[in-house]
C-alpha positions, 0 to 999 in steps of 0.5 A, a space after each residue: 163558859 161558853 154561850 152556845 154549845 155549837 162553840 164548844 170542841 165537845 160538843 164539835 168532836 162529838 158531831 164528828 164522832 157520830 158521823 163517822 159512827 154512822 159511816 162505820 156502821 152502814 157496813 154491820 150486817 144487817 141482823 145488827 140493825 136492833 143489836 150493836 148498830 143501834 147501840 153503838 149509834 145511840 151511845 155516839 150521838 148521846 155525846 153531844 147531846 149531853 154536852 149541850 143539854 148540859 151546857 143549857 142548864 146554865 150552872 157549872 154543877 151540872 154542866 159537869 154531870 152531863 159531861 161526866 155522862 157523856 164521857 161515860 157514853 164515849 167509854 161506851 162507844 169504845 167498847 162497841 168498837 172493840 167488839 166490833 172489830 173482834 167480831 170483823 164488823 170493822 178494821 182493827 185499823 179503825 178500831 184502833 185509830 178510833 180509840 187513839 183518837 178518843 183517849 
């Protein structure tokens, strides 16, 4: 296992998850600011957040409790993608190469 968290490709494609999260979602419209924008920005950073909680904790059972966590808040995050792109917040372009990317 890994010392640090930082080497770990996760933890680095969950970094670069949230910030393209965070530039899709400076275009939702204002009003979503507590709704969908939170939540989808709230799920995107829990991913490598729980993949280095979980690497920190030393042992190998829960370092894959965390993963399976953060695995279920990239579901999450996939979800508030496809509602976005239904309700025109994003381009279904996006939607679609977002979810490619995350299979």
């Amino acid at each position: 296992m890994s010392r640090n968290y930082r080497d770990l490709i996760a933890w680095q494609k969950g970094m670069d998850l949230v910030e393209e999260v965070y530039r899709a979602t400076r275009l939702f419209p204002a009003d979503e600011v507590y709704g969908l924008t939170s939540q989808i920005r709230r799920a995107a950073v829990s991913i490598p957040a729980n993949v280095a909680e979980g690497q920190g904790r030393g042992g190998a059972a829960e370092f894959a409790r965390f993963l399976r966590i953060a695995h279920g808040s990239l579901r999450e995050v996939e979800t508030h993608a496809l509602i976005a792109e239904r309700l025109l917040y994003v381009r279904q372009v996006w939607a679609v190469a977002f979810l490619e990317r995350t299979a």
